[in-house]
Wavefront OBJ file of the C-alpha trace (Angstrom):
o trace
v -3.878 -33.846 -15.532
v -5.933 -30.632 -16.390
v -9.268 -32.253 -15.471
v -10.516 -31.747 -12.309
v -13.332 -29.611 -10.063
v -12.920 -28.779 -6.510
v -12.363 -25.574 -4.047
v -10.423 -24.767 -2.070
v -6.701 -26.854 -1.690
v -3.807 -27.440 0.179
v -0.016 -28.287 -1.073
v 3.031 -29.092 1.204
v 5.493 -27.242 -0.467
v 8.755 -27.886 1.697
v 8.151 -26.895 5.446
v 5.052 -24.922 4.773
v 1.683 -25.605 3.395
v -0.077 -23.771 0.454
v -3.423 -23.111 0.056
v -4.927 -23.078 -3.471
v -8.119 -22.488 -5.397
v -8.621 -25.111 -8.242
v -12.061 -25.193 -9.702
v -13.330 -25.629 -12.661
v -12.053 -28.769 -15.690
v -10.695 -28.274 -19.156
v -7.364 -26.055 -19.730
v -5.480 -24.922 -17.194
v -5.417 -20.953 -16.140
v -3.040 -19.957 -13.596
v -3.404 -16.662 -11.771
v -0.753 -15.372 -9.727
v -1.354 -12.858 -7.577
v 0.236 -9.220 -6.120
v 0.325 -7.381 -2.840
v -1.447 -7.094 -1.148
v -3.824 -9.752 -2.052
v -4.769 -13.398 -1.849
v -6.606 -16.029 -3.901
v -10.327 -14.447 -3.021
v -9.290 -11.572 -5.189
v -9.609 -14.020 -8.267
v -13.036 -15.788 -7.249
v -14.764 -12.947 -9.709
v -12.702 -14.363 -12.316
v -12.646 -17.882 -11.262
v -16.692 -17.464 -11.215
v -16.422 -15.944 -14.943
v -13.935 -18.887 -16.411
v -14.144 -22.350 -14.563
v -16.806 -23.275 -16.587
v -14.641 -23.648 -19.464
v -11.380 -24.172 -17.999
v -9.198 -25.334 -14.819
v -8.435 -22.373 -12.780
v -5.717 -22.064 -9.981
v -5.450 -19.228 -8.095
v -2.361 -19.939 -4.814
v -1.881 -18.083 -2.105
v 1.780 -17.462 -2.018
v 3.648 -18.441 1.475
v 2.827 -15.730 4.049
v -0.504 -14.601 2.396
v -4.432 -15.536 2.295
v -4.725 -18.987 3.718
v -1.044 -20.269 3.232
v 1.158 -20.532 6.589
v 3.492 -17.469 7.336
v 6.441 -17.330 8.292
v 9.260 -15.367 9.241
v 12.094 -17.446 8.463
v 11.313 -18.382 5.111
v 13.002 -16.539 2.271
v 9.605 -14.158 0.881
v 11.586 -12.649 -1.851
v 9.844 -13.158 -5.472
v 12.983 -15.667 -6.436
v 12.063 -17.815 -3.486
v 8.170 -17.182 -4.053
v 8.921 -18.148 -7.790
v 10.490 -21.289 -6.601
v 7.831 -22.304 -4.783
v 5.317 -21.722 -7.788
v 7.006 -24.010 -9.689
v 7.227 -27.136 -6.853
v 3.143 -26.664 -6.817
v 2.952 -26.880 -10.374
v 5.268 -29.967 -10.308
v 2.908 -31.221 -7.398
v -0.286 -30.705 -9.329
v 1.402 -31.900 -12.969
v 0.408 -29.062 -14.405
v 0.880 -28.505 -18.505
v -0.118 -26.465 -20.743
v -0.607 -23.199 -18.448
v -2.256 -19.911 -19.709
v -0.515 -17.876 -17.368
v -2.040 -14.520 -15.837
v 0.236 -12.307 -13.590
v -1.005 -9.451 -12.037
v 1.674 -6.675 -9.718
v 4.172 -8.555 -7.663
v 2.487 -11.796 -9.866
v 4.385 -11.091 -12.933
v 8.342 -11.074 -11.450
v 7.049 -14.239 -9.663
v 4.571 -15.618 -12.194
v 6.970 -15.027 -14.815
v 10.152 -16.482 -13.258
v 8.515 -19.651 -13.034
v 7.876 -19.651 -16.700
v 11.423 -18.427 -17.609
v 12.740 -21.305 -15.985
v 10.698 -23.947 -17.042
v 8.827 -22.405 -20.881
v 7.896 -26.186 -21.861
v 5.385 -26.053 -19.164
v 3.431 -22.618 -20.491
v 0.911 -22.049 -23.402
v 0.224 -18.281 -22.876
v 1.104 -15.408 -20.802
v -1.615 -12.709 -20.192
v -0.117 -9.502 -18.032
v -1.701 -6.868 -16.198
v -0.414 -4.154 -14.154
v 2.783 -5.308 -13.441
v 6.860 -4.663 -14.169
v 9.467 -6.742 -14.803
v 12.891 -4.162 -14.589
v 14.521 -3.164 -11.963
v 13.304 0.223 -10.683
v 16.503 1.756 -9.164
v 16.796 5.588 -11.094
v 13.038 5.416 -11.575
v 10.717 8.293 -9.713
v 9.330 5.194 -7.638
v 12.698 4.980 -6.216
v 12.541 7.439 -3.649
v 9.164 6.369 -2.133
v 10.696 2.736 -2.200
v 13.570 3.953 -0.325
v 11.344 5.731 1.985
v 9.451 2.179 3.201
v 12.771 0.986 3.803
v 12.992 2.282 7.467
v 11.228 2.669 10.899
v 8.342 4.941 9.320
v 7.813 2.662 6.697
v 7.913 -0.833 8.723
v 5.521 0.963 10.942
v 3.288 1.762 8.177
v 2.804 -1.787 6.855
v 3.007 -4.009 10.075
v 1.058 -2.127 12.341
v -0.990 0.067 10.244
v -2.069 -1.956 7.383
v -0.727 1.024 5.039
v -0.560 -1.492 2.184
v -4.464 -2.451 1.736
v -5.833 1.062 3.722
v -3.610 3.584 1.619
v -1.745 1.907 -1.126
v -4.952 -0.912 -2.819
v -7.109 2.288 -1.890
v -5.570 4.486 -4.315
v -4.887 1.883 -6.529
v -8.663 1.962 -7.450
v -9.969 4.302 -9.809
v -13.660 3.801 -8.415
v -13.027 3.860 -4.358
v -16.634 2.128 -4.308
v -15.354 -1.037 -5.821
v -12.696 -0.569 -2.880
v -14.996 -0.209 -0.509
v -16.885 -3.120 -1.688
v -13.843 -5.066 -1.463
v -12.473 -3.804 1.527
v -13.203 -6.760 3.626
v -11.838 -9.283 1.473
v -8.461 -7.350 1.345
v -8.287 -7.455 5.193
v -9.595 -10.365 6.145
v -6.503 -11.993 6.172
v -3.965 -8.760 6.965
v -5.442 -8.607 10.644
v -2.305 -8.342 12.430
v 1.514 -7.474 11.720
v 2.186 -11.267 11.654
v -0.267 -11.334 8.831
v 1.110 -8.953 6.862
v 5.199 -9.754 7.211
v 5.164 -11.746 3.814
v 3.549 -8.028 1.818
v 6.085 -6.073 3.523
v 8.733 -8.270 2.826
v 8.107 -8.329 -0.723
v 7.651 -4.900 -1.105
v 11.234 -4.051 0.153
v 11.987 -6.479 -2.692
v 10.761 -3.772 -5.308
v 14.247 -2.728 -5.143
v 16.003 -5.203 -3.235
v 15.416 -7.632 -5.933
v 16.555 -5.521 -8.861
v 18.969 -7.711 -10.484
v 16.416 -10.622 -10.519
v 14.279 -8.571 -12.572
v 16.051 -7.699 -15.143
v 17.551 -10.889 -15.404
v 13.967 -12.409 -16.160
v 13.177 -9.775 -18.606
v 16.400 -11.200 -20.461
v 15.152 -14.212 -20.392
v 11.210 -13.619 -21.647
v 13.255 -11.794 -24.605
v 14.562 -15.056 -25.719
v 11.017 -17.050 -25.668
v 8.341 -17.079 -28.307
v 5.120 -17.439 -25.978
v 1.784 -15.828 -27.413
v 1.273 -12.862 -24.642
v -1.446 -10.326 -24.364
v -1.323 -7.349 -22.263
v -4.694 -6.247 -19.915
v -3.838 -2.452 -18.692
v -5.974 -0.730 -15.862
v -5.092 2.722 -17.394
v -6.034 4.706 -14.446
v -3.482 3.339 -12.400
v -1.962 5.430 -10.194
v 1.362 3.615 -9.736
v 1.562 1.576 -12.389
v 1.317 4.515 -15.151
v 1.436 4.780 -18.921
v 5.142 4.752 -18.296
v 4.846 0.912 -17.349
v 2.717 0.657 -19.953
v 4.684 2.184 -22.225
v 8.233 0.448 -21.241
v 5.743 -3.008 -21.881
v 5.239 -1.890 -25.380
v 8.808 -0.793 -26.403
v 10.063 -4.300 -24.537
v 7.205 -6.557 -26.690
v 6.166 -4.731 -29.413
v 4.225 -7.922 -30.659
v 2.698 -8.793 -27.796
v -1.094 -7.533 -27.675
v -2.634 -4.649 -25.876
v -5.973 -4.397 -24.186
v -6.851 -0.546 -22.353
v -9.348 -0.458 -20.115
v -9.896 3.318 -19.922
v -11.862 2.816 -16.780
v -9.478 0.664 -14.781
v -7.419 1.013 -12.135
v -4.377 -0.956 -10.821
v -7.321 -3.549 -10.017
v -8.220 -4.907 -13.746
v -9.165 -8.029 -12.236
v -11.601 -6.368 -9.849
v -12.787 -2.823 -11.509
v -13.463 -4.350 -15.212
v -14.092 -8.444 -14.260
v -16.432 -9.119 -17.452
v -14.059 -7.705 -19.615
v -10.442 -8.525 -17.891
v -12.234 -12.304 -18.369
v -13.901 -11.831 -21.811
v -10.140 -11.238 -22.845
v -8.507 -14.187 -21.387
v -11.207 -16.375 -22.692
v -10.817 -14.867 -26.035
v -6.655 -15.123 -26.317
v -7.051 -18.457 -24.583
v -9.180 -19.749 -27.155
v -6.720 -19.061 -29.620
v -4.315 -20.881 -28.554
v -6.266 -24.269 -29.058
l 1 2 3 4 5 6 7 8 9 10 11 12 13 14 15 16 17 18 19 20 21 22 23 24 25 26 27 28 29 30 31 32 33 34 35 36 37 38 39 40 41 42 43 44 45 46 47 48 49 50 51 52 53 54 55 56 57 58 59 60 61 62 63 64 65 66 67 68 69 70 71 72 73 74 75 76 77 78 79 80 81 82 83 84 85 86 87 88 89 90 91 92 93 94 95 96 97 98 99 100 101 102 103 104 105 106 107 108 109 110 111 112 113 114 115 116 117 118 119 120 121 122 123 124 125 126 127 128 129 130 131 132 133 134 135 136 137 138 139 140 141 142 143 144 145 146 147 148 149 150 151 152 153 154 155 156 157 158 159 160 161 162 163 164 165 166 167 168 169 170 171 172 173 174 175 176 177 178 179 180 181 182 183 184 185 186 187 188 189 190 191 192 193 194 195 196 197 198 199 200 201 202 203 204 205 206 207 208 209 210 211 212 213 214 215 216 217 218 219 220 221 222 223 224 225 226 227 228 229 230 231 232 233 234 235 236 237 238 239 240 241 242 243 244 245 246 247 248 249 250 251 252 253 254 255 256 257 258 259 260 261 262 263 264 265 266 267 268 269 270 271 272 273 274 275 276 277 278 279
Protein backbone atom coordinates (compact mmCIF):
# COMPACT_ATOMS: atom_id res chain seq x y z
CA UNK A 1 0.00 0.00 0.00
CA UNK A 2 3.12 2.36 0.01
CA UNK A 3 3.01 2.89 -3.77
CA UNK A 4 1.39 5.66 -4.99
CA UNK A 5 1.93 9.49 -6.59
CA UNK A 6 -0.52 12.21 -6.28
CA UNK A 7 -1.02 15.85 -4.50
CA UNK A 8 -2.93 17.05 -2.70
CA UNK A 9 -5.82 14.64 -0.66
CA UNK A 10 -8.74 14.49 1.25
CA UNK A 11 -9.80 11.88 4.20
CA UNK A 12 -13.21 11.79 6.08
CA UNK A 13 -12.05 11.23 9.34
CA UNK A 14 -15.38 11.11 11.49
CA UNK A 15 -17.47 14.39 10.99
CA UNK A 16 -14.68 16.34 9.45
CA UNK A 17 -12.56 16.06 6.43
CA UNK A 18 -8.68 16.03 6.26
CA UNK A 19 -6.65 17.31 3.81
CA UNK A 20 -3.32 15.57 3.02
CA UNK A 21 -0.23 15.78 0.86
CA UNK A 22 0.82 12.29 -0.53
CA UNK A 23 3.33 12.40 -3.30
CA UNK A 24 5.89 10.62 -4.21
CA UNK A 25 6.08 6.08 -4.33
CA UNK A 26 8.39 3.77 -2.46
CA UNK A 27 8.54 3.89 1.58
CA UNK A 28 6.39 5.69 3.42
CA UNK A 29 7.55 9.12 5.37
CA UNK A 30 5.12 10.68 7.56
CA UNK A 31 5.53 14.27 8.69
CA UNK A 32 3.52 15.62 11.33
CA UNK A 33 3.40 18.94 11.82
CA UNK A 34 3.44 21.91 14.84
CA UNK A 35 1.84 25.26 15.42
CA UNK A 36 1.44 27.11 13.84
CA UNK A 37 1.79 25.44 10.58
CA UNK A 38 0.22 23.32 7.88
CA UNK A 39 1.23 20.76 5.25
CA UNK A 40 2.91 23.63 2.79
CA UNK A 41 5.55 23.92 5.42
CA UNK A 42 6.80 20.34 4.31
CA UNK A 43 6.58 20.86 0.36
CA UNK A 44 10.59 21.83 0.67
CA UNK A 45 10.99 18.51 2.04
CA UNK A 46 8.41 16.71 0.15
CA UNK A 47 10.28 18.33 -3.08
CA UNK A 48 13.75 16.93 -1.58
CA UNK A 49 12.35 13.13 -0.77
CA UNK A 50 9.31 11.96 -2.97
CA UNK A 51 11.50 10.87 -5.43
CA UNK A 52 12.59 8.08 -3.40
CA UNK A 53 9.85 7.60 -1.10
CA UNK A 54 5.94 8.12 -0.26
CA UNK A 55 5.55 11.24 1.63
CA UNK A 56 2.45 12.37 3.73
CA UNK A 57 2.32 15.48 5.15
CA UNK A 58 -1.81 16.08 6.98
CA UNK A 59 -3.14 18.95 7.98
CA UNK A 60 -4.43 18.27 11.39
CA UNK A 61 -8.35 19.21 12.01
CA UNK A 62 -8.61 23.02 12.36
CA UNK A 63 -5.39 23.82 10.33
CA UNK A 64 -4.14 24.36 6.53
CA UNK A 65 -6.82 22.95 4.33
CA UNK A 66 -8.63 20.56 6.86
CA UNK A 67 -12.23 21.82 8.15
CA UNK A 68 -12.24 23.69 11.60
CA UNK A 69 -14.14 23.44 14.05
CA UNK A 70 -15.06 24.52 17.32
CA UNK A 71 -16.69 21.66 18.77
CA UNK A 72 -14.29 19.11 18.07
CA UNK A 73 -11.93 18.04 20.82
CA UNK A 74 -8.26 19.91 19.34
CA UNK A 75 -6.26 18.59 22.16
CA UNK A 76 -3.04 16.48 20.90
CA UNK A 77 -4.88 13.10 22.41
CA UNK A 78 -7.81 13.78 20.14
CA UNK A 79 -5.43 15.11 17.23
CA UNK A 80 -3.39 11.81 17.87
CA UNK A 81 -6.52 9.86 17.44
CA UNK A 82 -7.29 11.17 14.42
CA UNK A 83 -3.67 10.47 12.98
CA UNK A 84 -4.08 7.11 13.50
CA UNK A 85 -7.88 6.66 11.71
CA UNK A 86 -5.96 8.33 8.48
CA UNK A 87 -3.29 5.97 8.68
CA UNK A 88 -5.86 3.11 9.06
CA UNK A 89 -7.70 4.85 6.02
CA UNK A 90 -4.64 5.00 3.83
CA UNK A 91 -3.18 1.30 5.14
CA UNK A 92 -0.26 2.69 5.94
CA UNK A 93 2.93 0.31 7.16
CA UNK A 94 6.06 0.63 7.66
CA UNK A 95 6.16 4.53 8.61
CA UNK A 96 9.45 6.56 9.06
CA UNK A 97 7.96 8.91 11.26
CA UNK A 98 9.12 12.73 11.48
CA UNK A 99 7.56 14.98 14.25
CA UNK A 100 8.33 18.37 14.45
CA UNK A 101 6.84 20.93 17.84
CA UNK A 102 3.29 20.12 18.72
CA UNK A 103 4.05 16.99 15.93
CA UNK A 104 5.93 14.92 18.31
CA UNK A 105 3.16 14.60 21.48
CA UNK A 106 0.77 13.95 18.53
CA UNK A 107 3.03 12.16 16.05
CA UNK A 108 4.31 10.13 18.74
CA UNK A 109 1.07 9.08 20.49
CA UNK A 110 0.00 7.54 17.45
CA UNK A 111 3.05 5.40 17.39
CA UNK A 112 2.86 4.54 21.15
CA UNK A 113 -0.36 3.14 20.58
CA UNK A 114 -0.02 1.27 17.64
CA UNK A 115 4.44 0.50 17.35
CA UNK A 116 3.69 -2.47 14.75
CA UNK A 117 2.76 0.15 12.33
CA UNK A 118 6.30 2.34 12.60
CA UNK A 119 9.85 1.68 11.14
CA UNK A 120 11.62 4.88 12.42
CA UNK A 121 11.12 7.93 14.36
CA UNK A 122 13.14 11.08 13.35
CA UNK A 123 12.48 14.22 15.97
CA UNK A 124 13.07 17.74 15.73
CA UNK A 125 12.34 20.53 17.94
CA UNK A 126 9.88 19.15 19.97
CA UNK A 127 9.04 17.83 23.86
CA UNK A 128 7.39 15.13 25.09
CA UNK A 129 7.08 15.97 29.29
CA UNK A 130 4.91 17.82 30.84
CA UNK A 131 6.14 21.40 31.37
CA UNK A 132 4.41 22.41 34.67
CA UNK A 133 7.67 23.76 37.13
CA UNK A 134 9.52 24.54 33.91
CA UNK A 135 10.52 28.49 33.17
CA UNK A 136 7.98 28.09 30.13
CA UNK A 137 5.39 27.77 32.69
CA UNK A 138 4.73 31.18 33.48
CA UNK A 139 4.47 32.48 29.86
CA UNK A 140 2.06 29.41 29.31
CA UNK A 141 0.04 30.53 32.13
CA UNK A 142 0.11 33.97 30.84
CA UNK A 143 -1.79 32.87 27.26
CA UNK A 144 -4.24 31.35 29.38
CA UNK A 145 -6.46 34.53 29.75
CA UNK A 146 -8.13 37.55 27.99
CA UNK A 147 -4.59 39.06 26.92
CA UNK A 148 -3.51 35.97 25.65
CA UNK A 149 -6.84 34.78 23.68
CA UNK A 150 -6.62 38.22 22.27
CA UNK A 151 -3.19 37.73 21.15
CA UNK A 152 -3.76 34.56 19.10
CA UNK A 153 -7.39 35.00 17.71
CA UNK A 154 -7.35 38.39 16.72
CA UNK A 155 -3.81 39.24 16.38
CA UNK A 156 -2.20 36.35 14.80
CA UNK A 157 0.50 36.51 17.78
CA UNK A 158 1.34 32.87 17.01
CA UNK A 159 2.84 33.17 13.27
CA UNK A 160 3.66 37.33 13.64
CA UNK A 161 5.58 37.04 17.09
CA UNK A 162 6.04 33.51 18.18
CA UNK A 163 7.27 31.49 14.24
CA UNK A 164 9.06 35.02 13.92
CA UNK A 165 11.36 34.51 16.68
CA UNK A 166 11.45 31.06 16.22
CA UNK A 167 13.77 31.74 13.18
CA UNK A 168 17.27 32.29 13.58
CA UNK A 169 17.51 34.01 10.00
CA UNK A 170 14.20 36.44 10.03
CA UNK A 171 14.81 36.42 6.08
CA UNK A 172 13.84 32.83 5.74
CA UNK A 173 10.73 34.18 7.85
CA UNK A 174 10.08 36.69 5.77
CA UNK A 175 10.31 34.51 2.83
CA UNK A 176 7.89 32.31 4.39
CA UNK A 177 5.68 34.66 5.80
CA UNK A 178 2.92 34.17 3.39
CA UNK A 179 2.72 30.59 3.55
CA UNK A 180 2.36 30.78 7.42
CA UNK A 181 -0.68 33.11 7.00
CA UNK A 182 -2.31 32.10 4.28
CA UNK A 183 -4.44 29.98 6.07
CA UNK A 184 -4.49 31.94 9.77
CA UNK A 185 -6.58 34.87 8.11
CA UNK A 186 -9.12 35.18 10.67
CA UNK A 187 -9.75 34.11 14.45
CA UNK A 188 -11.87 31.20 13.09
CA UNK A 189 -8.74 30.14 11.35
CA UNK A 190 -6.63 30.10 14.00
CA UNK A 191 -9.01 28.45 17.01
CA UNK A 192 -7.42 24.90 16.41
CA UNK A 193 -3.37 26.74 17.21
CA UNK A 194 -4.75 28.39 20.14
CA UNK A 195 -6.43 25.55 21.35
CA UNK A 196 -3.50 23.45 21.26
CA UNK A 197 -1.31 25.75 22.68
CA UNK A 198 -3.34 25.99 25.99
CA UNK A 199 -2.71 22.24 25.76
CA UNK A 200 1.14 22.85 26.45
CA UNK A 201 0.07 22.57 29.92
CA UNK A 202 -3.35 21.49 29.90
CA UNK A 203 -2.27 18.26 28.51
CA UNK A 204 0.53 17.50 30.95
CA UNK A 205 -0.35 14.16 32.09
CA UNK A 206 -0.71 12.92 28.44
CA UNK A 207 2.77 13.73 27.95
CA UNK A 208 4.41 12.13 30.24
CA UNK A 209 2.39 9.25 29.92
CA UNK A 210 3.70 8.85 26.20
CA UNK A 211 7.21 9.39 27.20
CA UNK A 212 6.55 6.17 29.45
CA UNK A 213 5.52 4.51 26.84
CA UNK A 214 8.42 5.39 23.96
CA UNK A 215 10.71 4.12 27.03
CA UNK A 216 9.38 0.71 26.61
CA UNK A 217 9.83 0.48 22.58
CA UNK A 218 12.94 -0.36 20.64
CA UNK A 219 12.34 1.91 17.41
CA UNK A 220 15.63 3.19 15.60
CA UNK A 221 15.23 7.20 16.31
CA UNK A 222 17.43 10.02 15.26
CA UNK A 223 17.27 13.41 16.61
CA UNK A 224 17.45 16.76 14.00
CA UNK A 225 18.06 19.92 16.50
CA UNK A 226 17.67 23.62 15.20
CA UNK A 227 20.19 24.77 17.91
CA UNK A 228 19.34 28.34 17.74
CA UNK A 229 16.04 27.88 18.93
CA UNK A 230 14.77 30.26 21.00
CA UNK A 231 12.12 28.21 22.84
CA UNK A 232 13.03 25.03 22.31
CA UNK A 233 16.70 25.40 23.98
CA UNK A 234 19.64 23.14 24.71
CA UNK A 235 17.60 22.33 27.76
CA UNK A 236 15.08 20.34 25.42
CA UNK A 237 17.82 19.18 23.83
CA UNK A 238 19.48 18.17 26.58
CA UNK A 239 16.38 16.44 28.58
CA UNK A 240 16.19 14.42 24.78
CA UNK A 241 19.61 13.13 25.39
CA UNK A 242 19.44 12.09 29.11
CA UNK A 243 15.74 10.43 28.14
CA UNK A 244 17.45 8.39 24.84
CA UNK A 245 20.86 8.27 25.26
CA UNK A 246 21.02 5.86 22.14
CA UNK A 247 19.06 7.57 20.02
CA UNK A 248 21.18 9.75 17.43
CA UNK A 249 21.91 13.41 17.36
CA UNK A 250 22.15 15.74 14.43
CA UNK A 251 23.05 19.89 15.41
CA UNK A 252 22.45 22.18 13.03
CA UNK A 253 24.42 25.12 14.47
CA UNK A 254 22.61 27.41 12.13
CA UNK A 255 19.02 26.41 12.79
CA UNK A 256 16.32 27.68 14.37
CA UNK A 257 13.07 26.17 15.77
CA UNK A 258 12.40 25.81 11.84
CA UNK A 259 14.92 22.77 10.87
CA UNK A 260 12.61 21.86 8.27
CA UNK A 261 12.66 25.33 6.74
CA UNK A 262 16.18 27.13 7.76
CA UNK A 263 18.51 23.91 6.90
CA UNK A 264 16.01 21.86 4.15
CA UNK A 265 19.07 20.10 2.24
CA UNK A 266 20.42 18.94 5.26
CA UNK A 267 17.19 18.31 7.69
CA UNK A 268 16.41 15.94 4.30
CA UNK A 269 19.96 14.61 3.58
CA UNK A 270 19.46 13.15 7.21
CA UNK A 271 16.20 11.50 6.90
CA UNK A 272 17.23 10.00 3.66
CA UNK A 273 20.35 8.80 5.20
CA UNK A 274 18.69 7.10 8.64
CA UNK A 275 15.88 6.00 6.37
CA UNK A 276 18.08 4.14 4.25
CA UNK A 277 19.26 2.26 7.01
CA UNK A 278 16.53 0.89 7.98
CA UNK A 279 16.04 -1.17 4.66
Amino acid sequence: MNNKTTAASFVNIGQHRLHYIDKGSGETILFVHGIPESSLMYEGMVQELSGNYRCIVPDHLGFGQSDKSVEAALTPEAHSQRLLDLINKLELRDIHLVVHDFGGPIGIGALVARPELFKSLTITNTWLWSLKGTPAEKGLKMMNGIIGRWLYLKMGFSVKFMAKNGFADKQVFKEHYDAFMKYYQTKEDRWANYQLMLSMLGSSDYYDETLKKLHKLHIPAQIIWGAKDKFFNPDYLNRWIKEFPTFNVKTLEQAGHFPHLEAKTEVAAAIKTFVDKQR
